[in-house]
N, C-alpha and C positions, 0 to 999 in steps of 0.2 A: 504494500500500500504506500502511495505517494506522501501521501498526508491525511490529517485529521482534521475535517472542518463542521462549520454546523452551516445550512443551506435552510433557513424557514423560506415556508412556500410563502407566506407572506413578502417575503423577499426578490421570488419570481419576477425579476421586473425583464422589459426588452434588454437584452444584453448579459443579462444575468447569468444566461445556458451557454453562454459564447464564453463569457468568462468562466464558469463552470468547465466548459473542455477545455480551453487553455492549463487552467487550473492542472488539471487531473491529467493530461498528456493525452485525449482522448483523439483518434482521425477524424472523427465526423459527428455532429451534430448527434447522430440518430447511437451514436456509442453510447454518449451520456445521459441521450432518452431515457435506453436500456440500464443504462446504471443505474438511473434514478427509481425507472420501475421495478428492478428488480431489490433495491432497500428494504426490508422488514419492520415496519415500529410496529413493534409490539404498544397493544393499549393497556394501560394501567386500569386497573380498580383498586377499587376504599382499600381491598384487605391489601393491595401491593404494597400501601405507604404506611411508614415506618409508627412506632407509636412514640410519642414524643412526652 
């Protein structure tokens, strides 16, 4: 892995996914499509978070 970053989709703006490949050393647009849909987030519930 190139690096560690965090990408909120909130953050999708035009230009975003360009820098996003540059980023990552990706050939083509449609690489880091694939990268992105292939990500996992798992969703949290109540019982995942911690008790404080």
């Amino acid at each position: 892995m190139r690096g560690f970053f965090v990408l909120k989709v909130s953050d999708l703006k035009t230009g975003s996914l360009t820098k996003l490949q540059q980023v990552m050393g990706h050939s083509s647009l449609q690489v880091s499509l694939t990268y992105l849909r292939g990500l996992e987030v798992k969703q949290l519930d109540a019982e995942d978070m911690p008790v404080l």
